[in-house]
SEKE-122947 format. One record per residue (C-alpha): residue number from 1; z, y, x. Coordinates in Angstrom, 1 decimal. Each point is the difference from the previous one (the first is absolute). Layout:
residues N
 num      Z      Y      X
 NUM      Z      Y      X
...
This chain:
residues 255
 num      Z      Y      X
   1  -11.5   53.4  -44.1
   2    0.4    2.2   -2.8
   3    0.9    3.7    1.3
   4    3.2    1.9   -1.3
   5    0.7    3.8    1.0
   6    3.0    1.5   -0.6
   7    0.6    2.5   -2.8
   8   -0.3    3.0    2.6
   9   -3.6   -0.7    0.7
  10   -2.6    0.4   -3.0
  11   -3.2   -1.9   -0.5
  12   -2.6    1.6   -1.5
  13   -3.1   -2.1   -0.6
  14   -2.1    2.8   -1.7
  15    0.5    3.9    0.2
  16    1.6    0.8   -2.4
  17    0.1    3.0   -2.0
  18    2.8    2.2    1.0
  19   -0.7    2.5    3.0
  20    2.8   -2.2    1.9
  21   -1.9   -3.3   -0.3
  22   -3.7    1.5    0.7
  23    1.5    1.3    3.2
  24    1.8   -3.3    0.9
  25   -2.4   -2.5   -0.7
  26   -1.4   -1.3    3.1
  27   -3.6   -1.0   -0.3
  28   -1.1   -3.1    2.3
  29   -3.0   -1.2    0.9
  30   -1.0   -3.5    0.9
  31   -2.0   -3.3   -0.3
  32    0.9   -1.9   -3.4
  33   -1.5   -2.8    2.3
  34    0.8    0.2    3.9
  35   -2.5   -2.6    1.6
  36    1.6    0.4    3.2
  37    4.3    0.2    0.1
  38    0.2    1.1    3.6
  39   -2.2    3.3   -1.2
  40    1.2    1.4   -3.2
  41   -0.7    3.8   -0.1
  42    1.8    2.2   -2.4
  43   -0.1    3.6   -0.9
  44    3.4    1.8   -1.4
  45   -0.6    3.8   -1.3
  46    2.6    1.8   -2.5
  47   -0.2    3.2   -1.7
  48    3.2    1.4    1.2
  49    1.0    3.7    1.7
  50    0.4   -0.5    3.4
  51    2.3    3.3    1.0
  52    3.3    0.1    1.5
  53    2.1    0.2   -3.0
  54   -1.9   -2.6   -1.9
  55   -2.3   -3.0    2.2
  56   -0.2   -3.6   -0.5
  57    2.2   -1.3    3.6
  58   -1.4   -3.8    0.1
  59   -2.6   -2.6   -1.4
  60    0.5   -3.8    0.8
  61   -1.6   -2.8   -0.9
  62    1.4   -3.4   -1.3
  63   -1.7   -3.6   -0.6
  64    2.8   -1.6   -1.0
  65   -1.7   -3.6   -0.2
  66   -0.8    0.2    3.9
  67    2.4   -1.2    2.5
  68   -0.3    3.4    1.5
  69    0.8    2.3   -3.0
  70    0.3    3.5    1.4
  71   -3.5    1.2    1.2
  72    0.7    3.3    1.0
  73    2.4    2.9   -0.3
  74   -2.1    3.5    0.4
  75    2.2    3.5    0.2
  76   -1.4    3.6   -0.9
  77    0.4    3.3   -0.3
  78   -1.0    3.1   -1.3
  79   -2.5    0.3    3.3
  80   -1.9   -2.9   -1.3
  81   -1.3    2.6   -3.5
  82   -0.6   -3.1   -2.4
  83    0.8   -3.6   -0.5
  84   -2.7   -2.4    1.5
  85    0.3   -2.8    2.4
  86   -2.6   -2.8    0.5
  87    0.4   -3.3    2.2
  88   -0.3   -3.5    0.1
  89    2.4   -3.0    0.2
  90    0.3   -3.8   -0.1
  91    0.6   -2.2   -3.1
  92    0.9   -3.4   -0.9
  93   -2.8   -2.0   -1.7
  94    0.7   -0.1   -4.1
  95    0.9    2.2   -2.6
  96    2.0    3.1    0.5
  97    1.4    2.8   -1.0
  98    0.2    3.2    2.3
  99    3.1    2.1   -0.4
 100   -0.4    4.0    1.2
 101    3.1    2.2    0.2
 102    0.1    3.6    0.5
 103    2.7    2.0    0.1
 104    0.3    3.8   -0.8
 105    2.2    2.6    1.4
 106    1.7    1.3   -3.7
 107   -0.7   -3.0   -2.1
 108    0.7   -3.4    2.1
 109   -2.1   -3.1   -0.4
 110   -3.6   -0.7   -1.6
 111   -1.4   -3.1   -0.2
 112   -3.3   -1.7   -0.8
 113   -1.8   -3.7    0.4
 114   -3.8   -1.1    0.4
 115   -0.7   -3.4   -0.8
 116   -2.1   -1.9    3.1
 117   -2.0   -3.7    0.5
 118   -0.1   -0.9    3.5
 119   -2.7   -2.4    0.8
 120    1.0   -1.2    4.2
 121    3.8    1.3    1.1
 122    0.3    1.9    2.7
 123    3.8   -0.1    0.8
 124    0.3   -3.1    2.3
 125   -2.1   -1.2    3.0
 126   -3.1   -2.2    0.0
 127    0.5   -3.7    0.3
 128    3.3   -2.0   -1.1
 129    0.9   -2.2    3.3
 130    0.8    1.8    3.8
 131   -3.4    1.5    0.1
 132    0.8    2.1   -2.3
 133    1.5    2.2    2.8
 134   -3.2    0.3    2.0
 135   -1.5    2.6   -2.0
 136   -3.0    2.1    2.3
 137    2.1    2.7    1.3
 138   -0.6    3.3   -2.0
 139   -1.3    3.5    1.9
 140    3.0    2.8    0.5
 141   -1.3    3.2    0.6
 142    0.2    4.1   -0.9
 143   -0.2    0.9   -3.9
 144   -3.1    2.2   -0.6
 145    0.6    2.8   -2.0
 146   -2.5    2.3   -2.5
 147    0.6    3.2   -1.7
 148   -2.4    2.8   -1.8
 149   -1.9    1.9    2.4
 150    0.6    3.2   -2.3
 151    3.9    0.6   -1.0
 152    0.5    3.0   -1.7
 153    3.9    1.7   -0.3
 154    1.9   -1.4   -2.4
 155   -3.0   -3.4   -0.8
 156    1.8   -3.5   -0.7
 157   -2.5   -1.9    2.3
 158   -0.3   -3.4    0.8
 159    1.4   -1.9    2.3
 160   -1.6   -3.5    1.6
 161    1.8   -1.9    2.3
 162   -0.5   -4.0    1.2
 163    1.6   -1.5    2.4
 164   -1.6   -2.9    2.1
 165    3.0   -2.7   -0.2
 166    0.4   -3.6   -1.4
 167    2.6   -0.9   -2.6
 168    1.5   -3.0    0.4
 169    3.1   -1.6   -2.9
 170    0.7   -3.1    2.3
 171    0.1   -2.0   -3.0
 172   -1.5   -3.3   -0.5
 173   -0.8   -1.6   -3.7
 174    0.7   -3.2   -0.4
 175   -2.1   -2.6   -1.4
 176    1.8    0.0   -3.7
 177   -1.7    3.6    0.0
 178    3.0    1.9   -1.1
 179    2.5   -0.2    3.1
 180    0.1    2.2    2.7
 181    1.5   -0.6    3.6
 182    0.7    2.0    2.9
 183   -2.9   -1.3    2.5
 184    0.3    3.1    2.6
 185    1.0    3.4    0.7
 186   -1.5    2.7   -2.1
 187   -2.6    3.0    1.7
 188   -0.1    3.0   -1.8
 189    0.2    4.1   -0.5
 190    3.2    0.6   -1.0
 191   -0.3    3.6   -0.4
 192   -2.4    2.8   -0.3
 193    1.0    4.0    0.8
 194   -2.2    2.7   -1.2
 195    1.1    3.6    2.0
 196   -1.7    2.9   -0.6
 197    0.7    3.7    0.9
 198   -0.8    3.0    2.4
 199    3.0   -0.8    2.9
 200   -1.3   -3.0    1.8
 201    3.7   -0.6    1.5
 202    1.3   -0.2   -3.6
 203   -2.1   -0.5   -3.0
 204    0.9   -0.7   -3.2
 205    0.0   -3.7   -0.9
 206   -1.8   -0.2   -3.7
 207    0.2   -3.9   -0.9
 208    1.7   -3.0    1.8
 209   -1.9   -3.5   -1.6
 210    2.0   -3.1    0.2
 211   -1.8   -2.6    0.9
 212   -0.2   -4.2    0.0
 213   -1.8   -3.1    1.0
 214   -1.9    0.1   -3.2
 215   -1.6    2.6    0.9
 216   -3.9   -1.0    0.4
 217   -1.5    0.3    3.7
 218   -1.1    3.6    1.2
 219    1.1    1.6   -3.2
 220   -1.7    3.1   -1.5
 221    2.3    2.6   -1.4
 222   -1.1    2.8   -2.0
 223    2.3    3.1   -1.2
 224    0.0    3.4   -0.4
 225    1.0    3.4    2.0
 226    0.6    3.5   -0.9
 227   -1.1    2.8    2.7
 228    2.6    2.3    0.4
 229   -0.5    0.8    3.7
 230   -2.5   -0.7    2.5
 231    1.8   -2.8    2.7
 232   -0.2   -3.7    1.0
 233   -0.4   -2.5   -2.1
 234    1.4   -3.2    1.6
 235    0.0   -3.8   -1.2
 236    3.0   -2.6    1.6
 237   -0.3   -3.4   -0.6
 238    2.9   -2.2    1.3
 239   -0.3   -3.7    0.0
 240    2.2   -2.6   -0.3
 241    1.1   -0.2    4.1
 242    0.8    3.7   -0.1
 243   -3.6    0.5    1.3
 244   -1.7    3.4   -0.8
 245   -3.4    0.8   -0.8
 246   -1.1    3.7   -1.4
 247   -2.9    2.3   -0.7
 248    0.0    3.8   -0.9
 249   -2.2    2.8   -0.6
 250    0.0    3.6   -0.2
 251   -0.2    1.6   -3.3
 252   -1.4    3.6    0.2
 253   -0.3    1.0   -3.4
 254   -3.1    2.6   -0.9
 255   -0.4    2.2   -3.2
């Protein structure tokens, strides 16, 4: 499947030369050959401002050959200081490309592609006939959570978060290798809310992450912070039976 995007978003494959398109161009990391498709890790960083009047609102990523195409839909804000967000996601075996979109506050839609090989696909379960539903059942358990020891006022740290939960599509390939069929319900994180601030009873919320069943098991995120106060620092994920799991940590920032 051949991707088409309207005229409102711009793809830029390269940076360009114009102070517009340097700032815009989304640089991604990731495997030119993924071995394994239910572990693809990728790395998203842009050299944008990231201040109230001028921030980049949202990165997702596309694979529009998979029959799950939307991998993620990640909000910021000026909070976050810069542009970076790592993960890792599931992929359909064969060649692909993989679409990221990032949208600014002033100047709308930005848009660039990787090309990826993935040896083994990871979006469907194991096995073709019933047992295919009788996967070992995965752990669920608290996300663990790691930030500098050290913050200084005003340092964009960064932030480490994994949760400990299975991603499941529910799909099942058939044997012609190219059709997919519903086989079961899907288990995933739907979302991820990152609050951080000095009044416990309402803190600011700095990112919501969409989430989906192609996420890989017990993701790892990485993004970054700016220190602006001393306050807690606290994690929600919310899977996809409304269940909650979270992790937090107090930032007390020293010069």
């Amino acid at each position: 499947m051949v991707a088409t995007f309207p005229s409102s978003i711009r793809l830029l494959e390269h940076p360009g030369t114009s102070v517009l398109e340097r700032q815009h161009f989304i640089s991604v990391r990731m495997p030119i050959l993924a071995h394994d498709g239910a572990n693809v890790p990728i790395s998203v960083e842009m050299e944008h401002p990231m201040e109230p009047e001028h921030y980049i609102r949202s990165v997702a990523v596309y694979v529009f050959e998979d029959p799950l195409v939307t991998k993620g839909v990640f909000s910021f804000s000026p909070h976050n200081g810069r542009l970076s967000l790592s993960f890792q996601f599931r992929m359909n075996a064969g060649d692909h490309r993989v679409f990221v979109v990032a949208e600014c506050s002033r100047h709308g839609k930005w848009a660039t592609s990787r090309p990826v090989r993935v040896a083994v696909g990871g979006c469907h379960m194991v096995g073709a006939g019933p047992e295919a539903l009788q996967e070992a059942p995965a752990r669920i358990g608290p996300p663990r959570l790691w930030v500098p020891e050290r913050i200084r006022p005003g340092e964009i740290f960064e932030v480490r978060v994994k949760a400990t939960h299975p991603s499941r599509t529910g799909l099942r390939l058939l044997a012609d290798g190219r059709t997919f069929v519903r086989a079961g319900l899907p288990v995933f994180l739907q979302s991820m809310e990152v609050f951080y601030g000095a009044h416990w009873f309402r803190p600011r919320l700095i990112n919501v992450f969409t989430l989906t069943s192609v996420l890989s098991d017990d993701p790892l995120f990485i993004f970054p912070l700016r220190a602006d106060q001393n306050g807690l620092l606290r994690i929600v994920f919310t899977n996809h039976r409304g269940q909650r799991f979270e992790v937090f940590r107090e930032i007390r920032m020293k010069p």
